[in-house]
C-alpha positions as CSV (number, residue, x, y, z in Angstrom):
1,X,31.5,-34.8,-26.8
2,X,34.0,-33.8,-29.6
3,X,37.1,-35.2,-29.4
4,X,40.6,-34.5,-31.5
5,X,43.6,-36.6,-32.2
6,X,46.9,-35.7,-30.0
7,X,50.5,-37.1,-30.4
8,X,53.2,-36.9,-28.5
9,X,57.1,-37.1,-29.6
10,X,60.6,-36.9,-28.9
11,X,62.6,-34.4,-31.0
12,X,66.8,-34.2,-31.9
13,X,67.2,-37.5,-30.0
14,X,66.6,-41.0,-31.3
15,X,65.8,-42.1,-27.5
16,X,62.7,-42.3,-26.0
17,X,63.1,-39.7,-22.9
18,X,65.7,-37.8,-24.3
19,X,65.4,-34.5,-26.9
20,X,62.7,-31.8,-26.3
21,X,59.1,-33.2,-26.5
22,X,56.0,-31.9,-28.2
23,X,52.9,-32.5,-28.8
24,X,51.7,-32.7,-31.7
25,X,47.2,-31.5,-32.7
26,X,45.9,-32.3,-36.5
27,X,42.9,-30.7,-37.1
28,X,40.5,-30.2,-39.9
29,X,39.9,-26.6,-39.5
30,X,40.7,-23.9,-36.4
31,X,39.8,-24.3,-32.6
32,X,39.5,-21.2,-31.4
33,X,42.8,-19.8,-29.9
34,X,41.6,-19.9,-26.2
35,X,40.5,-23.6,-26.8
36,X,44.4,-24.1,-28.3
37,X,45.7,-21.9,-25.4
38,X,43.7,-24.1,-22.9
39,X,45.3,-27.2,-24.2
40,X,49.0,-26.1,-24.9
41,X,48.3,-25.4,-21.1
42,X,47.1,-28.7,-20.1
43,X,49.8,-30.5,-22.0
44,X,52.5,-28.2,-19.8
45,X,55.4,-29.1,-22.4
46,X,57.2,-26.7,-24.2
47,X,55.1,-26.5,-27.4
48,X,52.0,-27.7,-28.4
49,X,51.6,-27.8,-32.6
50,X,48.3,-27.8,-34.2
51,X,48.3,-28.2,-37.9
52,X,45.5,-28.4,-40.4
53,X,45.7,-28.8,-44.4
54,X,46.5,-26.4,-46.6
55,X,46.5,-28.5,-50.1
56,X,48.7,-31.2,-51.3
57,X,51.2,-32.0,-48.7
58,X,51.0,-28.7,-47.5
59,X,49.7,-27.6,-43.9
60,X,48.8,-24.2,-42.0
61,X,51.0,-24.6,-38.7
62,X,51.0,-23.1,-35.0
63,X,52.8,-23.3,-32.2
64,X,51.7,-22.4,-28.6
65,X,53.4,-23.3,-25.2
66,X,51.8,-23.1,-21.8
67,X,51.8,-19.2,-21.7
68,X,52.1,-17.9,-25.4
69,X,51.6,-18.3,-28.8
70,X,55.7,-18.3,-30.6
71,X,56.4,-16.8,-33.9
72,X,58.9,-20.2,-34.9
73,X,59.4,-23.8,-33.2
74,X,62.2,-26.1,-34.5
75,X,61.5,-28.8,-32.0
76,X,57.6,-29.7,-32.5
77,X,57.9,-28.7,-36.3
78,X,59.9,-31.8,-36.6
79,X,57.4,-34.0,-34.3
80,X,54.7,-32.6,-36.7
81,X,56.8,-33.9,-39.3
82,X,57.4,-37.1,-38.0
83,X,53.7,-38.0,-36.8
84,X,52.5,-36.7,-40.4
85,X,54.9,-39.5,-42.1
86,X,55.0,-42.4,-39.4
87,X,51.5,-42.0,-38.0
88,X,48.8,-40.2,-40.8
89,X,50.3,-42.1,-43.5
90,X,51.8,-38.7,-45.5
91,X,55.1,-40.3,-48.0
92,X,55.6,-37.0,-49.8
93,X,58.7,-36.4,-50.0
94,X,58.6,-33.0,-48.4
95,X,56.3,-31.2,-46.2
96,X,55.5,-27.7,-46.2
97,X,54.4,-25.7,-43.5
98,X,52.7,-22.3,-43.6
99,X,53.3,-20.3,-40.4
100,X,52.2,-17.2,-39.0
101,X,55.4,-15.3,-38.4
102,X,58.2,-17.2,-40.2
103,X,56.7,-18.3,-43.9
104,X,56.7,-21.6,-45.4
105,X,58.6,-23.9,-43.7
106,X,59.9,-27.3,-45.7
107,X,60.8,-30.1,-43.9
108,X,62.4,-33.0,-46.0
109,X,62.7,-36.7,-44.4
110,X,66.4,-38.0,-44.8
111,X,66.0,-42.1,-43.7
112,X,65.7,-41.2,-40.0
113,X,66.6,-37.6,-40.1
114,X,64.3,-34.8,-40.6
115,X,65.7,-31.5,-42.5
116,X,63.7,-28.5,-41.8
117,X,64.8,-25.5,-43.5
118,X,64.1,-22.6,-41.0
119,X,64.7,-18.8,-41.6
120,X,67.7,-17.3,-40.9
121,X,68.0,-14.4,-38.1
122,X,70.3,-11.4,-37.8
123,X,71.7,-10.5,-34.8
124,X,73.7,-7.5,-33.4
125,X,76.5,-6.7,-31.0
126,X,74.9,-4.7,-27.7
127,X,76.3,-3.7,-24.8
128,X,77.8,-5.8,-21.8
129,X,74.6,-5.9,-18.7
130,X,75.4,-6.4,-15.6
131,X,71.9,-7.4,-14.7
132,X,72.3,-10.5,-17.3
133,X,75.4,-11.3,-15.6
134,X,74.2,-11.5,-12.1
135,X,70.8,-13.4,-13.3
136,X,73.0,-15.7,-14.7
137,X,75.7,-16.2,-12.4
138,X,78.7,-16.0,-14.8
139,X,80.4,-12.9,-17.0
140,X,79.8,-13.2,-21.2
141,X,82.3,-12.9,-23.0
142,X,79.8,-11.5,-26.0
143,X,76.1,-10.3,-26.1
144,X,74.3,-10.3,-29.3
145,X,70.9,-9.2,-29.8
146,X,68.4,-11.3,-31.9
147,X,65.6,-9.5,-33.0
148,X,62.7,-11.5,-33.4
149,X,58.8,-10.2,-33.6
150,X,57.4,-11.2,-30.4
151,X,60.6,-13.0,-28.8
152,X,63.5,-10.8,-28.7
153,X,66.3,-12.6,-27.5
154,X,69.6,-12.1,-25.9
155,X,71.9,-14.3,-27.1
156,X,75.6,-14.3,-25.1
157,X,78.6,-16.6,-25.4
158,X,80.4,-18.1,-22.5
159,X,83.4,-18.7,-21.9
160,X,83.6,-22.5,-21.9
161,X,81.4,-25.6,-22.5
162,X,81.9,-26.3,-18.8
163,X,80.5,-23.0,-18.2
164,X,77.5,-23.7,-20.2
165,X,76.6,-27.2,-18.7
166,X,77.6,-26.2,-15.1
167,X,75.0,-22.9,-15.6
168,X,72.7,-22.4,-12.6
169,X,71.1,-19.5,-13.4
170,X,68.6,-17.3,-11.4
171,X,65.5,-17.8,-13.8
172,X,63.7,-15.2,-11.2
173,X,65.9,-12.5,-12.1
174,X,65.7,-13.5,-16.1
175,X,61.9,-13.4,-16.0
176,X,62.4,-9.5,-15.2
177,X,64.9,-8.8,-18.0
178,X,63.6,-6.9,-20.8
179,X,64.4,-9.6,-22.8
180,X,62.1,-12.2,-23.6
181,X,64.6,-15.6,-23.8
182,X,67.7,-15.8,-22.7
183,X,70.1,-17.8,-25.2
184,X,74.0,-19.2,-23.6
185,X,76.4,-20.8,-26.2
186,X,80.4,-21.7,-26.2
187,X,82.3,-23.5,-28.5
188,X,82.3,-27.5,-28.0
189,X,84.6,-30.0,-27.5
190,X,85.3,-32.9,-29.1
191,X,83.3,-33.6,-31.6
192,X,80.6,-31.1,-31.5
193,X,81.3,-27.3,-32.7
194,X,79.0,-25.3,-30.4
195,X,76.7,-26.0,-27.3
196,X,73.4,-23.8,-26.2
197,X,71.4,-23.8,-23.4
198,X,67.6,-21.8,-23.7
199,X,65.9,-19.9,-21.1
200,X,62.4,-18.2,-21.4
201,X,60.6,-18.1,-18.0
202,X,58.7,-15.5,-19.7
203,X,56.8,-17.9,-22.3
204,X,56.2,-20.2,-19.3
205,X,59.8,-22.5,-20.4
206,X,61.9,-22.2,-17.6
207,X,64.7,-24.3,-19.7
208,X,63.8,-25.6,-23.2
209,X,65.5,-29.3,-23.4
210,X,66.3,-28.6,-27.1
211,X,65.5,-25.8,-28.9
212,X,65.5,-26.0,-32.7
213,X,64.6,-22.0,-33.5
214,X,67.4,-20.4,-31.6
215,X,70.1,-22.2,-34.5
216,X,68.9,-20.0,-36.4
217,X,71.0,-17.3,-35.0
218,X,73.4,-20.0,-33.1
219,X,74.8,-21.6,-36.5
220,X,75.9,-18.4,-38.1
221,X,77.2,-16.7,-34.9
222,X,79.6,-20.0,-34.8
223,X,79.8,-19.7,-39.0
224,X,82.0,-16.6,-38.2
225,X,83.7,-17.7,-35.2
226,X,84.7,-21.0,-37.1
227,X,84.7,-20.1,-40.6
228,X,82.5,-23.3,-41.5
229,X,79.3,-23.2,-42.7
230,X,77.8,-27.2,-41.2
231,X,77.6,-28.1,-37.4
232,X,77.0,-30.7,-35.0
233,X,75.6,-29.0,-32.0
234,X,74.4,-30.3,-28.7
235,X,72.1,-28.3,-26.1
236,X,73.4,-28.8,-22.9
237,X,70.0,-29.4,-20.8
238,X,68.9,-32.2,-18.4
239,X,67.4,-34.2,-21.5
240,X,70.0,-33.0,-23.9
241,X,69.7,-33.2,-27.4
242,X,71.9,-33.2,-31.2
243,X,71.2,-31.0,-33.7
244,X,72.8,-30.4,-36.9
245,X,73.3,-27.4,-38.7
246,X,74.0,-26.0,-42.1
247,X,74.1,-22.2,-42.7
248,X,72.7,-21.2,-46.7
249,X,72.5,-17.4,-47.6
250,X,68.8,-17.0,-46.1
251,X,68.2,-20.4,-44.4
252,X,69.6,-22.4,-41.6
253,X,68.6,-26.2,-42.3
254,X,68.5,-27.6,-38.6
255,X,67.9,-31.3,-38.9
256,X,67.4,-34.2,-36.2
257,X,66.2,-37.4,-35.5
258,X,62.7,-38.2,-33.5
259,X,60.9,-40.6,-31.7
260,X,57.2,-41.4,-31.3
261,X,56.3,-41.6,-27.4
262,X,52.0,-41.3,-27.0
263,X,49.2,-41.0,-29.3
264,X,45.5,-40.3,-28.0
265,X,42.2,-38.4,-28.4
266,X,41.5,-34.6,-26.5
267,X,37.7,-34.7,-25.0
268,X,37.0,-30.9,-25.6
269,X,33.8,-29.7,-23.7
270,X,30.7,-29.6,-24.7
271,X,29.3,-27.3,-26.4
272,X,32.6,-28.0,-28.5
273,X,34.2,-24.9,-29.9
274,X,33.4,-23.8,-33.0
275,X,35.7,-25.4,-35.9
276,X,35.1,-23.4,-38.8
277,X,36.5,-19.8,-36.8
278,X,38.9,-18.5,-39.5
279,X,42.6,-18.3,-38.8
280,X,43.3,-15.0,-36.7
């Protein structure tokens, strides 16, 4: 029987429970995809990161939820982060990350917050839909499409906070739009500057709790509403989490805190898959 270490973590909260969690799979070379599909499965959380080492303090990284394989994930980048410095024993003093889709990633630790410096994503005005209104119950006042390869989103901006949290959207009727993910934002109150909520039924995420990736288009949307270029953003779901944001001319850094919540070992089946399968 081979086994392989797991860990499980709390992201953009600094309480156990709260945030969006992940787990988090260190390997020493490739499983095969289905035997990483299989697991992100089993886990039935949002993302699943496996990681192995790429040189010093530098790691190959891939995320996978229950349904899909994503091209970028704020959220279990910075559990990877945080189980590579508090768990494994890592103290440089940043980590780089090589993705598939999205480059190098670099994640600097900042006493308990971690930095990750994500690309930054265009968007474009489109057309009002009434099939995105009725799916989610409420008129936008703006839709904005974020072109991403494999996760195009829609990205629309409500016309309050209150309309944000009090969102009960058909997740039925968003499964069938021809966008992948659903993103719903309004300005904040108090002291935060903009609130989210995430939707992609389609990736098998009814509602991400927090979702690091989509401020990368959510900070500089509200960079030209607010003429600021750093945030303090909350997403509005049943866990909730805070996220803050600062805009640079090709990066968004997105930083948070985290919290450790399970560590344990993955009994894959026997014949165990083959490690040494290149990266596809």
């Amino acid at each position: 029987m081979t086994t392989v270490p797991i860990y499980q973590a709390d992201a953009f909260t600094s309480t156990l429970f709260g945030g969006n969690p992940a787990a988090v799979v260190p390997l020493e070379a490739w499983l095969p995809d289905e035997a990483m599909r299989a697991i992100a499965l089993e886990n039935n959380l949002s993302e699943t990161a496996f990681l192995v080492p790429a040189g010093q303090a530098r790691w190959e990284l891939r995320w996978f939820t229950p349904a899909a394989e994503v091209p970028l994930c704020g959220h279990a980048t910075l559990a990877t982060a945080l189980v590579l410095t508090e768990c494994l024993g890592v103290n440089a003093a940043t980590l780089t990350f090589a993705t598939k889709y999205s480059g190098d990633l670099i994640v600097r630790r900042d006493g308990p917050f971690y930095e990750m410096r994500l690309p930054r994503r265009l968007f474009h005005p489109v057309a009002p839909d009434a099939t995105v209104a009725a799916a989610l119950g409420v008129e936008p006042t703006e839709y904005w499409a974020v072109p991403v390869p494999g996760d195009d989103v829609l990205m629309v901006v409500l016309p309050s906070e209150a309309h944000v949290r009090d969102l009960a959207p058909d997740l039925g009727a968003i499964k069938r739009l021809s966008w992948r993910s659903v993103l719903v934002t309004a300005k904040g109150e108090g002291s935060v500057d903009f609130v989210s909520r995430y939707f992609a039924p389609r990736f098998g995420i009814d509602e991400d709790p927090v979702t690091g990736s989509a401020h990368c288009s959510l900070a500089p949307l509200w960079m030209e509403k607010l003429g600021k270029a750093e945030f303090i953003a909350r997403q509005l779901s049943a866990r909730g989490g805070e996220i803050f944001c600062r805009v640079e001319e090709e990066s968004v850094i997105v930083a948070g805190r985290g919290v450790l919540y399970m560590e344990g070992r993955i009994r894959l089946p026997s014949p165990a898959p083959s490690e040494s399968r290149e990266r596809a």
